[in-house]
LUMRO-390505 format. One record per residue (C-alpha): residue in three letters; residue number from 1; x, y, z. Coordinates in nm, 2 decimals. Example, Ala and Ser with C-alpha at 12.3 -4.5 7.8 and 13.67 -1.06 7.14 Angstrom:
  type  seq       x       y       z
   Ala    1    1.23   -0.45    0.78
   Ser    2    1.37   -0.11    0.71
END
This chain:
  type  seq       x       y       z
   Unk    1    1.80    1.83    2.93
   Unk    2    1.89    1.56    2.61
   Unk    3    1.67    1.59    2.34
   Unk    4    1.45    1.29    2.32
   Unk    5    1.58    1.24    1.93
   Unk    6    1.94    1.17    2.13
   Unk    7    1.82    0.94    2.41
   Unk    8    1.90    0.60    2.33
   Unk    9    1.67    0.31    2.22
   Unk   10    1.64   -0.03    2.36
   Unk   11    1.49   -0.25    1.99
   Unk   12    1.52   -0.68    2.09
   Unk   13    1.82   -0.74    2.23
   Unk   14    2.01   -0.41    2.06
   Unk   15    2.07   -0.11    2.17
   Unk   16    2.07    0.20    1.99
   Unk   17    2.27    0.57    2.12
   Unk   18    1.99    0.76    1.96
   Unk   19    1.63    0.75    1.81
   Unk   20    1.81    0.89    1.42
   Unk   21    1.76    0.55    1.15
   Unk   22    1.89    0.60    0.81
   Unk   23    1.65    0.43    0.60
   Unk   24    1.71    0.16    0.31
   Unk   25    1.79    0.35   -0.02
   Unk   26    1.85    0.18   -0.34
   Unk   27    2.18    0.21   -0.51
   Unk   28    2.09    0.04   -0.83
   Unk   29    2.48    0.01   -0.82
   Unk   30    2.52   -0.39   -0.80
   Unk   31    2.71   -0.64   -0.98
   Unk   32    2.48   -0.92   -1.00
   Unk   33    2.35   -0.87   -0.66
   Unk   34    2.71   -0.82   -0.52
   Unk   35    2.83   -0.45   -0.36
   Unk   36    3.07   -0.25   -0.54
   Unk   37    3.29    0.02   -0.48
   Unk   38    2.99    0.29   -0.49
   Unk   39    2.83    0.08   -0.18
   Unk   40    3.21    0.09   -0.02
   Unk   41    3.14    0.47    0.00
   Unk   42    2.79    0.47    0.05
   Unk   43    2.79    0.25    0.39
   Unk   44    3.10    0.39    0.50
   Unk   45    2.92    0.75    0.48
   Unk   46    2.63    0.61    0.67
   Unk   47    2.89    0.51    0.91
   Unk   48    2.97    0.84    0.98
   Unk   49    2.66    1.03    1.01
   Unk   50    2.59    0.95    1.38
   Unk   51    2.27    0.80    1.32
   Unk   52    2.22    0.50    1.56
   Unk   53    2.04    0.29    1.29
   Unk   54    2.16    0.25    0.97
   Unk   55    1.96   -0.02    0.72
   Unk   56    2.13   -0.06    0.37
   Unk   57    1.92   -0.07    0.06
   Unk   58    1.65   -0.33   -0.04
   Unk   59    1.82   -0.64   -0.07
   Unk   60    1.69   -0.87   -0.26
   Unk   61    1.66   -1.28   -0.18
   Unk   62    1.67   -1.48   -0.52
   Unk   63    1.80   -1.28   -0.85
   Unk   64    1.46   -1.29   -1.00
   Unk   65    1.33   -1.06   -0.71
   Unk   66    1.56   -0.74   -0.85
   Unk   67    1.37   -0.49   -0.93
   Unk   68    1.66   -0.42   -1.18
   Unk   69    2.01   -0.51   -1.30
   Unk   70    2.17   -0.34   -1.06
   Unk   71    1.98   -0.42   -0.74
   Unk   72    2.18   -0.56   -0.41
   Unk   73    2.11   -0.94   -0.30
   Unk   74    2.23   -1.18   -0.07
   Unk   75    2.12   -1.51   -0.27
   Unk   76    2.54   -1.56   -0.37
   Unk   77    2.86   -1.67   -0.19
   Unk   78    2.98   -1.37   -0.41
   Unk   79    2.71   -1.18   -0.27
   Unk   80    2.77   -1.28    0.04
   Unk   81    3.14   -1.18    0.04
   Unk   82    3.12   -0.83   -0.15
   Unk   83    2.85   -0.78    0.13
   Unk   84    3.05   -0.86    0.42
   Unk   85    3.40   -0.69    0.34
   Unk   86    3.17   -0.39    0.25
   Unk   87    3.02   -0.41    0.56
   Unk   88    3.36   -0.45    0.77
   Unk   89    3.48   -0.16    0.59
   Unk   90    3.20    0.08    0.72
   Unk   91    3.25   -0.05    1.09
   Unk   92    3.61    0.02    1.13
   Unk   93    3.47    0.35    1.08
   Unk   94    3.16    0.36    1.23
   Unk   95    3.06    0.60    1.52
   Unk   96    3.07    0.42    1.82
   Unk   97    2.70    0.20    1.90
   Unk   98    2.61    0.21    1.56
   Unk   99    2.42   -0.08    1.45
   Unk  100    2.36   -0.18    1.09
   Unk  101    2.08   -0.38    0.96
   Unk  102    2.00   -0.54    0.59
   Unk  103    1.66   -0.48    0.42
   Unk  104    1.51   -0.84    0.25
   Unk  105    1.30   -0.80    0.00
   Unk  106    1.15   -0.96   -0.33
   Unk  107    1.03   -0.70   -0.60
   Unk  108    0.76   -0.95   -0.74
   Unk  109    0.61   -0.81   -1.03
   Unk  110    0.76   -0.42   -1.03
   Unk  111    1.09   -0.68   -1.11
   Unk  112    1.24   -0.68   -1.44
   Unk  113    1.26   -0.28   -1.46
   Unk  114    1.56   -0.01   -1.60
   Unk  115    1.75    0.19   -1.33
   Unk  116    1.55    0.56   -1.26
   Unk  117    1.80    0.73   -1.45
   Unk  118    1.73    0.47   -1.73
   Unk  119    1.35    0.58   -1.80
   Unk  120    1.23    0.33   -1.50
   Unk  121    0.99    0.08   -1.65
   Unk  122    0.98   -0.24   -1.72
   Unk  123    1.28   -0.39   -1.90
   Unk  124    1.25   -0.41   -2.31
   Unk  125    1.35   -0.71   -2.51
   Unk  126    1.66   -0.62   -2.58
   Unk  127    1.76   -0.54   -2.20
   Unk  128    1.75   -0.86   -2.07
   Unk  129    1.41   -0.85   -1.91
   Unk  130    1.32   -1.20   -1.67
   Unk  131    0.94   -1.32   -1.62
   Unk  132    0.81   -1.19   -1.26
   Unk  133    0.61   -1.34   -1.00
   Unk  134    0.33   -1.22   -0.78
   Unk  135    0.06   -1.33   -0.60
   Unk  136   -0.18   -1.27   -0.87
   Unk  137   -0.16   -1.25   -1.24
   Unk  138   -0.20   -0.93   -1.23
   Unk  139    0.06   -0.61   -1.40
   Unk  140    0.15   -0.34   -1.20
   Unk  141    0.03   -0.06   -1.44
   Unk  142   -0.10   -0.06   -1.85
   Unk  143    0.17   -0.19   -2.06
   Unk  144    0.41   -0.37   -1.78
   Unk  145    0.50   -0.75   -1.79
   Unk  146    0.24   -0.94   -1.67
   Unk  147    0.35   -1.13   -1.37
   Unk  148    0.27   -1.53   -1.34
   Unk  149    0.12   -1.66   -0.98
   Unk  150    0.30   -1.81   -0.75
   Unk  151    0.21   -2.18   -0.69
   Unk  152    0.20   -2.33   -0.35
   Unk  153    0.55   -2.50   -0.37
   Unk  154    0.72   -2.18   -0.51
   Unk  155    0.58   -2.00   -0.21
   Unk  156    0.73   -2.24    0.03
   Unk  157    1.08   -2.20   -0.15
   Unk  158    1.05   -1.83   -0.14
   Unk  159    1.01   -1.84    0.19
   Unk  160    1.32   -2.06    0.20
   Unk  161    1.52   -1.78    0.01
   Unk  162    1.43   -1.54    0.26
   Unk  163    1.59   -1.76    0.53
   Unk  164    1.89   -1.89    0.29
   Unk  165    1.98   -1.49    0.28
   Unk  166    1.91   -1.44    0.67
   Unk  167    2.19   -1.68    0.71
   Unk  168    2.37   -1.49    0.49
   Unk  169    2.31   -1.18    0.64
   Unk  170    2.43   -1.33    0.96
   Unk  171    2.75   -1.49    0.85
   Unk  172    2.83   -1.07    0.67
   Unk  173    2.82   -0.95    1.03
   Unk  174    2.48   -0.75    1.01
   Unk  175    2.31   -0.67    1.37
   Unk  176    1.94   -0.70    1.23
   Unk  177    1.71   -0.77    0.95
   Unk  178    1.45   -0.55    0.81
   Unk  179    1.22   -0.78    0.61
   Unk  180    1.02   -0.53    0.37
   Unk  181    0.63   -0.57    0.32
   Unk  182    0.57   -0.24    0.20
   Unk  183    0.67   -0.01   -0.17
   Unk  184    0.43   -0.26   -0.36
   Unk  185    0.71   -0.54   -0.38
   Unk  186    0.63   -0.91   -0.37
   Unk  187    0.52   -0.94    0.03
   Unk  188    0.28   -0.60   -0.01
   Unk  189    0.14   -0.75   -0.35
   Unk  190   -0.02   -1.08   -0.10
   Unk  191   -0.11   -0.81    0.17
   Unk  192   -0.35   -0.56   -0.04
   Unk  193   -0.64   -0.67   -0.24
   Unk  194   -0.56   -0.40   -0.54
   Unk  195   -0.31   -0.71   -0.60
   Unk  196   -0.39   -1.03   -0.46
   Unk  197   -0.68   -1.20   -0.59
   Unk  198   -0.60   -1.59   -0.48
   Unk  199   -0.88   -1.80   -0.34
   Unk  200   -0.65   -2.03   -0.17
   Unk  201   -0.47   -2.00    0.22
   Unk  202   -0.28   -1.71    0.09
   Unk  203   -0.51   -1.50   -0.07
   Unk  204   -0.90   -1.37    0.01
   Unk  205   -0.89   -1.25    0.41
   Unk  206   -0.65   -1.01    0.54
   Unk  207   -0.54   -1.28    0.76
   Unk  208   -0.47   -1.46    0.46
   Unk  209   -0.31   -1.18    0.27
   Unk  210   -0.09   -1.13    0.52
   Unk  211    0.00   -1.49    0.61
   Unk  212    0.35   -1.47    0.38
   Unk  213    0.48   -1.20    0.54
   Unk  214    0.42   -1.35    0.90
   Unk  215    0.53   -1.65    0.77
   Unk  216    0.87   -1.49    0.69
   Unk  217    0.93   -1.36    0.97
   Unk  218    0.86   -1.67    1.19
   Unk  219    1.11   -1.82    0.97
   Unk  220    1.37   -1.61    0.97
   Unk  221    1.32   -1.54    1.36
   Unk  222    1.36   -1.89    1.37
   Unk  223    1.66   -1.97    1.16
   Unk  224    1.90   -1.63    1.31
   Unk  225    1.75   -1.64    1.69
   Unk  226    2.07   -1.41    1.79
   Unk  227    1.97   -1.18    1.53
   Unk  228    1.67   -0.87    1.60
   Unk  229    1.42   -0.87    1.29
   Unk  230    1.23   -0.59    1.23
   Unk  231    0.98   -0.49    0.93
   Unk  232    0.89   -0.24    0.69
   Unk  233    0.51   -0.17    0.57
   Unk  234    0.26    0.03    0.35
   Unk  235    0.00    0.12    0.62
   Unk  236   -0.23    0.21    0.34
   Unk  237   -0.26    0.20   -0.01
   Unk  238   -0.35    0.56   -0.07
   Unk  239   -0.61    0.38   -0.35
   Unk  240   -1.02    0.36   -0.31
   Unk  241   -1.07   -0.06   -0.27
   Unk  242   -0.70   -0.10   -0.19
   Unk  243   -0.52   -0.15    0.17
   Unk  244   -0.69    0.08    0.45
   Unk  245   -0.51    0.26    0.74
   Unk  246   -0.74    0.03    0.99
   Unk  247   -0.59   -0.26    0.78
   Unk  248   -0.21   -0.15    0.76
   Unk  249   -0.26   -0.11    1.19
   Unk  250   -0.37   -0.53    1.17
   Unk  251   -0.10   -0.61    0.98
   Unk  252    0.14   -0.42    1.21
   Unk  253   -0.03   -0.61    1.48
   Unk  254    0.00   -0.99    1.30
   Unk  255    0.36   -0.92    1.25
   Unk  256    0.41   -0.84    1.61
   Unk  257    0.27   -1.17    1.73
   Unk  258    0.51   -1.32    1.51
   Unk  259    0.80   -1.19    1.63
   Unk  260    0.86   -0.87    1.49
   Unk  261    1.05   -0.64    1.72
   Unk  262    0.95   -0.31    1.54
   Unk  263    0.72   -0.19    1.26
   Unk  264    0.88    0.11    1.05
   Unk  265    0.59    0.32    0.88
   Unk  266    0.52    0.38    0.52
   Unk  267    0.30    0.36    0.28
   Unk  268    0.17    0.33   -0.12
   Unk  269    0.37    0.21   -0.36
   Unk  270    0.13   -0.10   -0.53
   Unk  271   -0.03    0.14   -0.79
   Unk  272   -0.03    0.40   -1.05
   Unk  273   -0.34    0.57   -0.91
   Unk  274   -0.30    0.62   -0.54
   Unk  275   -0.34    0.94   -0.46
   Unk  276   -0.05    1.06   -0.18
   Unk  277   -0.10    1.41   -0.01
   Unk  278    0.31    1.48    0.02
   Unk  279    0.45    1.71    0.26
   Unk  280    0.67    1.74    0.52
   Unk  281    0.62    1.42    0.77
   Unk  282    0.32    1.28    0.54
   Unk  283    0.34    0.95    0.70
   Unk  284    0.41    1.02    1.07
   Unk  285    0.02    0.99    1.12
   Unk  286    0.03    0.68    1.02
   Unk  287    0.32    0.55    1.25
   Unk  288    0.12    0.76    1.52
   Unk  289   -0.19    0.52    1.45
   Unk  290    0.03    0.17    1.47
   Unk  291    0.18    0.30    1.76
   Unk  292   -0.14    0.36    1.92
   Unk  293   -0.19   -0.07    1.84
   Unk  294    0.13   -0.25    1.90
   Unk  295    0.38   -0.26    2.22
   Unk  296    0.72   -0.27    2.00
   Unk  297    0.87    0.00    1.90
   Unk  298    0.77    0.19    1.59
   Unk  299    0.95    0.41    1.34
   Unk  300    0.83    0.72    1.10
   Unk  301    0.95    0.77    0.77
   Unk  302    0.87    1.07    0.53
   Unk  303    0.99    1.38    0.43
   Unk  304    1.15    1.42    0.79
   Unk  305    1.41    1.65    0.73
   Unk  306    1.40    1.92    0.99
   Unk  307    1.51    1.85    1.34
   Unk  308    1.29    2.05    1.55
   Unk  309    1.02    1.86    1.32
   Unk  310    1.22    1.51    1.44
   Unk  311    1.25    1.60    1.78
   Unk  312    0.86    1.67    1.84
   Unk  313    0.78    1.35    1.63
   Unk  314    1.01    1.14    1.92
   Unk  315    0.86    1.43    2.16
   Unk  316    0.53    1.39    2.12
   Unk  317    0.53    1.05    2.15
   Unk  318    0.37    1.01    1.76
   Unk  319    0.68    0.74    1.74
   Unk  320    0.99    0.57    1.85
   Unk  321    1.23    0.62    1.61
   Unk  322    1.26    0.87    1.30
   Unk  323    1.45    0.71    0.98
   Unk  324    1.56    1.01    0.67
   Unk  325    1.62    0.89    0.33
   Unk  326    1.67    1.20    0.11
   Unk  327    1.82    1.40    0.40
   Unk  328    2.09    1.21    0.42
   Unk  329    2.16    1.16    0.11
   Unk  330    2.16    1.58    0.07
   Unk  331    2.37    1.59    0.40
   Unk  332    2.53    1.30    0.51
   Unk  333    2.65    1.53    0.83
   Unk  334    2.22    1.58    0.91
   Unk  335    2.26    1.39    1.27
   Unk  336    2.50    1.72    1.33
   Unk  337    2.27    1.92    1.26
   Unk  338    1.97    1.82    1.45
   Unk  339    2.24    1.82    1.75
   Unk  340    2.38    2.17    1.71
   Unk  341    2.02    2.30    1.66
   Unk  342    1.89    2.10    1.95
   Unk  343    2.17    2.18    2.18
   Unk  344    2.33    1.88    2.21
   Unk  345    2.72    1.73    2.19
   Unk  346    2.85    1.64    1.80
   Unk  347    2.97    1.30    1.81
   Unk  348    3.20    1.32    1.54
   Unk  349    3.52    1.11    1.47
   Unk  350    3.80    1.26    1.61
   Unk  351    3.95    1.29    1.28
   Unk  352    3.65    1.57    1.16
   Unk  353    3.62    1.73    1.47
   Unk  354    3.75    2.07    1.38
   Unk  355    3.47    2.08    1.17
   Unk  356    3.19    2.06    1.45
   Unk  357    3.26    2.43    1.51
   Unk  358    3.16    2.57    1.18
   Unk  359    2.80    2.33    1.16
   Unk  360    2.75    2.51    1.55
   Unk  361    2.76    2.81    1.31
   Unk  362    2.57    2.70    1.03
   Unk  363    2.25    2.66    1.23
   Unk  364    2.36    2.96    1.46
   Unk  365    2.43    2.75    1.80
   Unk  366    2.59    2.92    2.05
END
């Protein structure tokens, strides 16, 4: 009988061989915006994993929506380019039904930072900080930028970057769009209250919070029909007078009606105080509730790294799809794995099949 982590996936008009996502991970390895050699490897190794959905890092639609330096965008022809010979690159490798989609994003006022390995906060003077933008004037923590408010027109031409850069992500040769409300970036700062204090049509109820986003999306649906969007949110802010789960399960449900064709689950992100109980699979109760609200399929994220753990996630019906972030980064070969332990066929490229036999070892398959 195939484990239900290996049965395929039907997502808008895409197919997927098998419920394993790798999730958007940032690099912090750009060249203004444009991939580089460390994102040759990097998609080329998502290629090669097995995992039917592969979603490369945050990807940000105007330059002042980096989070750092060296955050990927698709607001350049060079951009544009570097993305799409990248992208070719990881296809000629790619395990057969792969499908690889490109996260948009906006980092709104956590822009303007150092890489991780560089400290992490906010960019000083003599690092070539930018002003941010939110939807309130309000900084992310004690001693960060303080972010100016986006008037009325500059939300209409954001919302015209996002569908400058679908077009872009068309023309590179991606299968679907990710467009990422959640992490406390820009479209999660108009969602929860902890950050958006406007009074106008963008700001006050949640149906206004969340009008941006679902604009987007429309948009973007609208402007790459042939293209499946999807999108990525914070069910909950893990902070007293912040987002709620009951919340998080509405906005799942307005970006449905607009056109999303699945929600993938997380959460927090929008402030130094929440309070996040981490373990293994932290979220999945989260993705269980939205499930519970929406017909489209819906995807956990979290600390999933075990594949009898994946498998009764998919299983149990507590989502459709499971996405690993630092498990693939610690074993690229994870999709492996789960199989051998779950009793299933490798799919490797003929070229590393000798190898299968020793990972049947590893986990002690017969």
């Amino acid at each position: 009988m195939t484990a239900q982590l290996f049965s395929p996936i039907a997502i808008g008009d895409l197919e997927f061989p098998n419920r394993i996502a790798v999730a958007p991970m940032c690099q912090y390895s750009a060249d203004d915006g444009s991939a580089s050699d460390w994102h040759l490897q990097q998609w080329m190794t998502y290629a090669l994993t097995g995992a039917g959905m592969v979603t490369v890092e945050m990807t940000d639609v105007e330059r002042r929506g980096r989070i750092t330096h060296g955050c990927h965008g698709l607001y350049s022809d060079h951009n544009e380019a570097a993305a799409k010979r990248t992208l070719d690159a990881a296809r000629r490798v790619a395990q057969p039904g792969t499908k690889f989609g490109v996260q948009l994003a906006h980092a709104g006022r956590k822009a303007s930072c150092q890489r991780p390995w560089e400290g992490g906060g906010p960019l000083q003077p003599h690092q070539d900080p930018w002003q941010t933008v939110s939807a309130s004037d309000i900084p992310f923590d004690t001693d960060w930028h303080t972010p100016r408010a986006l008037a009325e027109d500059e939300i209409h031409a954001l919302i015209g970057h996002f569908v400058k850069s679908a077009h872009r992500a068309e023309r590179a040769g991606f299968d679907f769009i990710e467009i990422h409300a959640a992490h406390g970036y820009l479209l999660h700062q108009f969602i929860s209250p902890l950050s958006n204090h406007r009074k106008d049509q963008w700001g006050g109820s949640l149906e206004n919070r969340v009008r941006l986003a679902v604009e987007i999306v429309k948009a973007v649906k609208n402007a790459v029909p042939k293209m499946m969007v999807g999108a990525r949110i914070s069910v909950t802010d893990w902070v007293d007078g912040g987002l709620t789960v009951d919340e998080g399960v509405k906005v799942a449900q307005a970006l449905e009606q607009a056109g999303a064709a699945y929600i993938c689950c997380s959460s927090g992100g929008n402030s130094p105080l929440q309070q996040i109980p981490t373990g293994p699979g932290y979220q999945v109760h989260l993705a269980e509730a939205v499930k519970r609200a929406v017909r489209i399929p819906v995807r956990a994220v979290g600390m999933i790294d075990d594949a009898r753990q994946a498998e009764e996630i998919i299983a149990g019906g507590r989502a459709d799809i499971v996405a690993l972030a630092r498990a693939i980064l610690s074993d690229p070969r994870w999709p492996w794995r789960a199989a051998a332990t779950l009793g299933e066929e490798i799919r490797s490229a003929p070229q590393l099949a000798r190898s299968t036999s020793l990972m049947k070892k590893w986990v002690g398959a017969s």
